[in-house]
C-alpha positions as CSV (number, residue, x, y, z in Angstrom):
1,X,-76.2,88.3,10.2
2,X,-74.1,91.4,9.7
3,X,-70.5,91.8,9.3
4,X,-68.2,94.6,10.9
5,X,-65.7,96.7,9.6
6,X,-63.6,99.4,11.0
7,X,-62.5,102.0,9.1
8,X,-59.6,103.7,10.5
9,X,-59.0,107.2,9.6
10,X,-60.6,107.7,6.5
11,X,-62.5,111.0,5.2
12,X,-66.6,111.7,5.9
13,X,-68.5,113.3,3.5
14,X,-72.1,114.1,3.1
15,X,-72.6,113.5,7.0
16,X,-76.1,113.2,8.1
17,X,-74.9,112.5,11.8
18,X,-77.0,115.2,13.3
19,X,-80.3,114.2,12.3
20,X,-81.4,111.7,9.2
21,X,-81.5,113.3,5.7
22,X,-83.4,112.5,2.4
23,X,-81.1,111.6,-0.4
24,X,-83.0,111.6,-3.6
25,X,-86.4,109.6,-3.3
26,X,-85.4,107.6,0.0
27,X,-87.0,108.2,3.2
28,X,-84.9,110.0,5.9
29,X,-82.1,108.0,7.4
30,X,-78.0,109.1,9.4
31,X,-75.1,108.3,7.1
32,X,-72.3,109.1,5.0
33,X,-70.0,108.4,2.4
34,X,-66.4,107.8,2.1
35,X,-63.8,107.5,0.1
36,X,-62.0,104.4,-0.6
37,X,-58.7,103.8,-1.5
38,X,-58.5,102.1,-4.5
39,X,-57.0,98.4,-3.7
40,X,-55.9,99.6,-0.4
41,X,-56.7,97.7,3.1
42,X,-60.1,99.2,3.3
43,X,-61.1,98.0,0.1
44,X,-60.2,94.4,1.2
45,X,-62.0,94.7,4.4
46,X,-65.1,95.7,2.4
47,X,-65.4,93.4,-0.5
48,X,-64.1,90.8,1.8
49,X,-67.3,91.8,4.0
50,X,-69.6,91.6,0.8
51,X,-68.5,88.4,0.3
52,X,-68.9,86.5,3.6
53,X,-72.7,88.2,3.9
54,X,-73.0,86.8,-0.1
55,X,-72.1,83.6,1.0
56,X,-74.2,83.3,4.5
57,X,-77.8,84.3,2.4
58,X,-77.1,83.0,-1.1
59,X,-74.9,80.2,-0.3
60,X,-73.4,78.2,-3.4
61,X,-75.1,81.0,-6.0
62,X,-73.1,83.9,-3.9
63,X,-70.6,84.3,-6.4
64,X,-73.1,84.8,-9.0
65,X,-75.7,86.9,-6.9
66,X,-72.5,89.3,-5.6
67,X,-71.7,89.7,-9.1
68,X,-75.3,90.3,-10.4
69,X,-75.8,93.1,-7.7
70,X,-72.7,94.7,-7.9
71,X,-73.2,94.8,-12.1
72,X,-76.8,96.4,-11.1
73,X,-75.8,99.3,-8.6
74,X,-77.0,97.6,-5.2
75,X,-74.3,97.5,-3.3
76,X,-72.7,99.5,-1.0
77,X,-69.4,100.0,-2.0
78,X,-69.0,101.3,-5.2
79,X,-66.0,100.6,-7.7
80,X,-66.3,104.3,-9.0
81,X,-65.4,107.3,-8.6
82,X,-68.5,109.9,-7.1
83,X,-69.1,112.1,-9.0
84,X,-71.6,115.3,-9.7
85,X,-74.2,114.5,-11.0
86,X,-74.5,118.3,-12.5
87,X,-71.1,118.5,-13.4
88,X,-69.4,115.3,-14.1
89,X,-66.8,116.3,-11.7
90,X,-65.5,114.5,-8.4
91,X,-66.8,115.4,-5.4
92,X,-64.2,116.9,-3.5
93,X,-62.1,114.6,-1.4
94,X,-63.4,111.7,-4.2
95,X,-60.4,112.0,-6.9
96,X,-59.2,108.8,-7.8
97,X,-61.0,106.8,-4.8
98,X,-64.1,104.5,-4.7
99,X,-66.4,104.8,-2.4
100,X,-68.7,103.0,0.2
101,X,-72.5,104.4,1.1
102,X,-73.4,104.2,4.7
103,X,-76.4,104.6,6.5
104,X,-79.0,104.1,9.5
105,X,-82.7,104.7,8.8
106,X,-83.6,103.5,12.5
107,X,-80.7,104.3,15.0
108,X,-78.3,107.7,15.3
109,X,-74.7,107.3,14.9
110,X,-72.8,107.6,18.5
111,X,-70.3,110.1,18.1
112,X,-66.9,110.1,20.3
113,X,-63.9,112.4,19.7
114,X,-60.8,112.1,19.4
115,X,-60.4,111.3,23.3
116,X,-63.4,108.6,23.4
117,X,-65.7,111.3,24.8
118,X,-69.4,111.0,23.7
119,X,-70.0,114.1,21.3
120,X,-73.6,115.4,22.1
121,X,-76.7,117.7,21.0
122,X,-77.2,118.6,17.1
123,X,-75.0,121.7,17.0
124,X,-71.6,119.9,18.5
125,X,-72.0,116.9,16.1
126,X,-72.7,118.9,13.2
127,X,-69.1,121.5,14.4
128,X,-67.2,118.9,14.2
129,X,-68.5,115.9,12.1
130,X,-68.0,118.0,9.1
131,X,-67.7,116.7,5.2
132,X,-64.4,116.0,5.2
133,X,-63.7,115.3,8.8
134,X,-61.3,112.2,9.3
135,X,-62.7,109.6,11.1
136,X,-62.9,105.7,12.6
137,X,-66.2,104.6,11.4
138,X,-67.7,101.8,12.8
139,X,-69.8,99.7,10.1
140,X,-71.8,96.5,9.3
141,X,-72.1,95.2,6.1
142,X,-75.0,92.9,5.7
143,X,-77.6,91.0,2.9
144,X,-80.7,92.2,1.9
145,X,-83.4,89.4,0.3
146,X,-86.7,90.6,0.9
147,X,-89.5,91.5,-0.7
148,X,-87.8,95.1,-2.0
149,X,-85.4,93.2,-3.4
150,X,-81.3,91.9,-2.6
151,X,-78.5,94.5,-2.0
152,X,-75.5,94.2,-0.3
153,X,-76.3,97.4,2.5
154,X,-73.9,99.2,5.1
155,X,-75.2,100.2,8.3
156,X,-73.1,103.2,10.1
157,X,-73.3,102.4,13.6
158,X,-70.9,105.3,14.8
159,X,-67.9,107.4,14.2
160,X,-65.2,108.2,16.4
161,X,-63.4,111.6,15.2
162,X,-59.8,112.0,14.8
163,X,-59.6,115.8,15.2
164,X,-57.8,116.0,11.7
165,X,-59.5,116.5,8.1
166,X,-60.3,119.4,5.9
167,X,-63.7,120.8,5.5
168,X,-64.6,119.4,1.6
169,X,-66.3,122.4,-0.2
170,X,-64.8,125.3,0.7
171,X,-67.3,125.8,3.5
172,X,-66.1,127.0,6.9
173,X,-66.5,125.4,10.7
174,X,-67.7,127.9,13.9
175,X,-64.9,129.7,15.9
176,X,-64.3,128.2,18.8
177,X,-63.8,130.3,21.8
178,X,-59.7,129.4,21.6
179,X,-59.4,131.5,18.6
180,X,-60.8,134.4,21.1
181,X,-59.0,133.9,24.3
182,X,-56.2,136.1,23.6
183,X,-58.8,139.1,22.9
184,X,-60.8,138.2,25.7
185,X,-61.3,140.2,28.9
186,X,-60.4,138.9,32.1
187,X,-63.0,138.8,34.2
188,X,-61.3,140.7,37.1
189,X,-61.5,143.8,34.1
190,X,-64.9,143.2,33.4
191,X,-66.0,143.5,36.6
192,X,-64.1,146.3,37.2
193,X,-65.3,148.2,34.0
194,X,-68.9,147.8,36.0
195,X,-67.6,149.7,39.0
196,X,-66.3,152.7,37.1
């Protein structure tokens, strides 16, 4: 069984959307992070989440298992804030926030803008599902107890982008040909620049 959650118009970072990413030792997989607002309605939907999976696989010991994983590290959501592990410092976009780990190692994230349209081929979803793009992200929360151990996992199914959100880093997104059009030739002078 899986749980889902909706996360309406939060902050992306770290998007492997594109195409699946190694994170440390891990094998390739799609997914994210974001930031969580600490005891806002996201939260809620999450550990509320965490705790009907809990209860579905370790019945009456839930409590006690929830507990034991979140103590060790294997959950999703995280009750800290991320930070560098180089510097010490937050992540950009990760001041004062928790934050949730999400990922696919099997399916790609659908993509939709801001108008419901599919957003397809590598170089459009990486454009515009950029770290720090706002987003709706579609999620399921679900129990792991299985020979590499239990975790509470997330599972990013697909994001649907808002069209708002600052790029985290510093790092810039392509032009789009709007910036251009008042620069641009018509083509009526184009085709008469031929002629001459």
């Amino acid at each position: 069984m899986a749980t889902r959650v909706m996360l309406k118009n939060v902050p992306m970072a770290f998007p492997a959307i594109a195409e699946p990413q190694s994170f440390g030792e891990g094998e390739p997989a799609y997914g994210a992070k974001f930031p969580i607002a600490i005891d806002g309605t996201h939260q809620k939907l999450i550990e509320d989440a965490m705790k009907a999976e809990a209860k579905e696989t370790w019945k009456d010991k839930a409590d006690s298992v929830l507990q034991m994983l979140i103590e060790d590290g294997k959950v999703a959501f995280v009750k800290k804030v991320y930070r560098s592990k180089k510097t010490g410092e937050p992540y950009q976009g990760f001041e004062g926030t928790h934050y949730l780990s999400a990922r696919n190692a099997k399916n790609q994230p659908t993509v939709f803008n801001e108008y419901g349209d599919p957003v397809e081929g590598k170089a459009n979803i990486e454009r515009q599902a950029y770290s720090g793009a706002r987003v709706n992200a579609s999620l399921e929360i679900w129990a792991q107890d299985n020979k590499w151990g239990r975790r509470i996992n997330c599972s990013l199914r697909g994001i649907m982008l808002t069209g708002e959100g600052e790029n985290f880093g510093g790092g810039s997104t392509p032009a789009s040909s709007d910036e251009f059009a008042a620069l641009a030739k018509a083509k009526a002078d184009a085709d008469a620049d031929d002629v001459l």
